[in-house]
N, C-alpha and C positions, 0 to 999 in steps of 0.2 A: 793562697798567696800569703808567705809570710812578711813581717814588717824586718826592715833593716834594724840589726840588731841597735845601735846607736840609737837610731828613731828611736825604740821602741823605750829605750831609757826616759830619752826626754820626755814623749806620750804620758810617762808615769809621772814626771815632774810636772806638765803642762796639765792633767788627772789632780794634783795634791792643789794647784793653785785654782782649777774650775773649783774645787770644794770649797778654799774658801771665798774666795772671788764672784763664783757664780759663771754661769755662762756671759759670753757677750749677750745674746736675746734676751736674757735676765736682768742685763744693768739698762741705765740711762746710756741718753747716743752721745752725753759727755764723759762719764763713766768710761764706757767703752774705747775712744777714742784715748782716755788718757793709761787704761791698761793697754790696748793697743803698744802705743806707743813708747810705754817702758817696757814693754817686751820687746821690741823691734832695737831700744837700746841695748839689751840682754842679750838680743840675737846677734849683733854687731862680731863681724870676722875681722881679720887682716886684708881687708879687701887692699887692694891694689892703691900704692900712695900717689907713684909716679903720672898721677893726671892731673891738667889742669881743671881747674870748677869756675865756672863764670857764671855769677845769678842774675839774672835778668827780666823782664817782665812784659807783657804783652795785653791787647785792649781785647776787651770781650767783645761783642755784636752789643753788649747791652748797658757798653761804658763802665765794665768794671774791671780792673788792673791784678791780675794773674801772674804767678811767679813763673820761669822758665828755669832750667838751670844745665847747662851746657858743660858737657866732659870732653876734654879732648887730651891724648897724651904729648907729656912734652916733649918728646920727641917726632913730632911729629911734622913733616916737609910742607913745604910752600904751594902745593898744588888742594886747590880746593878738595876735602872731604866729605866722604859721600857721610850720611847721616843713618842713626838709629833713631827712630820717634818713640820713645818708651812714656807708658802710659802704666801708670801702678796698678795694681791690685789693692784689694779692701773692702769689695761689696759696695761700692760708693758713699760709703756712709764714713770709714776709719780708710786711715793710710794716710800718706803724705808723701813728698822729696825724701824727706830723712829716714823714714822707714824702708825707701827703695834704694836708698845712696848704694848700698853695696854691690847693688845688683846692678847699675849703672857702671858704676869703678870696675864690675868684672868684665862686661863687655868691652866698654872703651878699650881695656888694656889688650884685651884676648884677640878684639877683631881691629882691621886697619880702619880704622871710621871714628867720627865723633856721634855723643849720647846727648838729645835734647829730649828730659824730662819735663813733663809736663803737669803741674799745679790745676787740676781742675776744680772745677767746685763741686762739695760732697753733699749728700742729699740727710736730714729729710730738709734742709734750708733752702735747697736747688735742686728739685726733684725734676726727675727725667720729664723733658731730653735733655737738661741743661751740661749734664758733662759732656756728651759730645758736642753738643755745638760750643762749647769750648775747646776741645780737640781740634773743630776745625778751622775758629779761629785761631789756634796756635799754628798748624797748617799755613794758612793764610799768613800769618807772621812769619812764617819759616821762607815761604816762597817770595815773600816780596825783601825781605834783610840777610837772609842767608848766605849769598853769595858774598854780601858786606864785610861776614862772620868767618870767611876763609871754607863757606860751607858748598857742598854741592847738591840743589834740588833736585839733580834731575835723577839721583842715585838715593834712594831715601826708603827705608822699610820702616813699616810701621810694625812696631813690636809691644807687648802686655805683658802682665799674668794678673789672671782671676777674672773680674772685671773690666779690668785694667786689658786684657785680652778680648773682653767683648768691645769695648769700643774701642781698638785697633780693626778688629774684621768690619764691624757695621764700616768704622771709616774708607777700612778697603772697598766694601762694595758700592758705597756712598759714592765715591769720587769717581767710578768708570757708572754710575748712570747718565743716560743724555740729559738728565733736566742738571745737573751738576756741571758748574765750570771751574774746577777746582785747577791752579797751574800744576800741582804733581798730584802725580799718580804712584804709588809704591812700585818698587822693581820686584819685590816680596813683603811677606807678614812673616813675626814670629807669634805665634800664640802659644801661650803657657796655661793647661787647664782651664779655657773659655769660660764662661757661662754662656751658652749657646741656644737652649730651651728653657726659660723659667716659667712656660705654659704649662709643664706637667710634671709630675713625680716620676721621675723612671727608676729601675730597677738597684742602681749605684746607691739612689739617693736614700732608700731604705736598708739597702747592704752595710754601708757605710755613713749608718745615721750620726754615730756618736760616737767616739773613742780614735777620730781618725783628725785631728785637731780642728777639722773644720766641720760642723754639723748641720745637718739639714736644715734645721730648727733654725740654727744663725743666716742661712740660707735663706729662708721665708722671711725672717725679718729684716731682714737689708733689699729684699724685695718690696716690701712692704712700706719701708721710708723711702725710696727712690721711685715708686709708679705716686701716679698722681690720682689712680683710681685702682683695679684690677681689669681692667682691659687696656692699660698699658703693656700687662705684660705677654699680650699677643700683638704685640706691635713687631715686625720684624728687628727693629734699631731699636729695641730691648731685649728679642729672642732671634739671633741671626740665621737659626738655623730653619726661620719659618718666612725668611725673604724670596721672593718670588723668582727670584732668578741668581744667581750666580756666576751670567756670564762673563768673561773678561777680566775675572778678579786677577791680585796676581797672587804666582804662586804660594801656596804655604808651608813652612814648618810648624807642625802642630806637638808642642809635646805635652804630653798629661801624662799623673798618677796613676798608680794602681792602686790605688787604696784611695778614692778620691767620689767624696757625692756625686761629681761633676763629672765622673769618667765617662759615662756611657753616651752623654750629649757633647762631649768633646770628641769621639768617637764618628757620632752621626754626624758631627757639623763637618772630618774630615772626610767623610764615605760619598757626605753631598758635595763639598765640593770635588771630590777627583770627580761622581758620576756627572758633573757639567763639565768636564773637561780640565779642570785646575789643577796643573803641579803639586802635587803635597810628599812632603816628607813626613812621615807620623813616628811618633820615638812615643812610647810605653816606658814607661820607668817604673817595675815591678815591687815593691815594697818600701813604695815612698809613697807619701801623703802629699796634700793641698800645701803648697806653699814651698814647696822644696826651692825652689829658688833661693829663698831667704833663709836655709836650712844649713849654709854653709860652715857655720863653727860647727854644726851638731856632728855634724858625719862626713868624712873626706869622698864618700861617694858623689858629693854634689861638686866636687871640683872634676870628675868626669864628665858628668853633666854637663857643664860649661864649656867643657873643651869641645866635645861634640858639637854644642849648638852653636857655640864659637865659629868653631871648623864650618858648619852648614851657612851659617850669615856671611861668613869671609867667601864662599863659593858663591854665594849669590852676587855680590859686591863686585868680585872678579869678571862674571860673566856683564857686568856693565862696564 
């Protein structure tokens, strides 16, 4: 499988800066977070202008005050909106709102729905579980003010990528369990290259140890800051793909790399759920790496990307 040519340029600039830079696993988790984040201004496209941005904030379970930040376009009519819950990527550790803004601004514009990004807390400071049960506190904020917000709860997909994709699915599965009484339930999930099994090293993860922007090695170490021991990370609601059941989730689109550590567990998280019965749409994207989402200045192939997933979210939406 070859790399998109474009990618494979950047690869080589993203190669000149690990050299002198060092990997993320190699730096400090402030370090990292502040290359993180001048990369993520570097990566910065022509995303979509015409949307509105509303910041806003929300209570944790444990009293501590979390940003929101709500997309909606201006043109958009009087009848409540059904909702995207986007949850970034970063390994829990790096990311933010402003690292994902693009990737919000393309959906809002793309599909008829508004985007409430969600600010969780990064770990090793709030280590697992704490970003999901801030997911579901923002949840919780969404269903009881939403409606206030011109919003519609009862039409709401939970969507990711990376990490940011694992705690949309744990969330999906979360809320149709009985001991949960969560007031929504998603109509779909979009997930963008899960992390789905951090219980074991599969095949992808040594294929595509190095050279493919995201490494194995940054992998273990972002595992590492966010378990609270190493039998965290057989917890189902840190490895989804090791929860006991699957049934009544709602349906998935699942899209992953080919060229990605995380392919082969994004794979099997899709395999189990169609074998319990769950709708999925599975999209391969052939010579693209981790993170393609946010890859949109690099290579015009990711604005097909979008339109696709676009196109798949907007059918989901319709059928409510």
């Amino acid at each position: 499988m070859s790399l998109n040519p474009e990618l494979e340029a950047f690869l080589e600039l993203a190669e000149d800066g690990r050299s002198l830079n060092g990997a993320l696993h190699e730096m400090t988790v402030e370090q990292a977070r502040s290359i993180f984040a001048e990369t993520s201004r570097q990566l910065r496209w022509a995303a979509p202008e015409d949307v509105q941005v509303d910041e806003l904030r929300f209570a944790t379970r444990d009293g501590a005050q979390r940003d929101l930040r709500l997309y909606r376009t201006r043109s958009g009519g009087t009848a409540p909106a059904p909702v995207l819950l986007y949850l970034h990527g970063g390994g829990y550790v790096v990311g933010s709102l402003d690292s994902h803004d693009g990737v919000c601004r393309e959906f809002c514009a793309r599909v008829a729905c508004a985007v409430l990004a969600v600010d969780y807390r990064l770990a090793p400071e709030a280590r697992f579980p704490t970003a999901l049960d801030d997911a579901v506190d923002a949840l919780g904020w969404l269903a009881k003010h939403g409606r206030e917000l011109g919003l519609d709860p009862q039409r709401v997909v939970f969507a990711g990528d990376s990490a940011g994709a694992t705690l949309a699915a744990v969330l999906a599965i979360q809320v149709v369990r009985p001991a949960q009484s969560q007031a929504i339930v998603p109509i779909a999930q979009l997930l963008c290259y899960p992390v789905a099994d951090a219980s074991r090293r599969s095949s992808s993860m040594e294929l595509f140890s190095e050279g493919y922007l995201l490494e194995s090695d940054t992998l273990e170490w972002f595992y590492g800051l966010y378990a609270r021991s190493p039998e965290d990370r057989y917890d189902w609601r840190f490895s989804p793909l090791l929860t006991p059941s699957l049934e009544g989730v709602a349906p998935a689109i699942v899209a992953l790399a080919g060229l990605d550590p995380l392919l082969d567990e994004g794979r099997a998280f899709a395999q189990r759920l169609q074998h319990e019965g769950v709708a999925v749409t599975l999209r391969e994207y052939p010579g693209l790496t981790h993170d393609f989402m946010r890859l949109r200045g690099v290579t015009p192939i990711i604005d097909t990307v979008y339109a696709e997933l676009a196109g798949l979210l907007q059918e989901a939406f319709e059928r409510r």
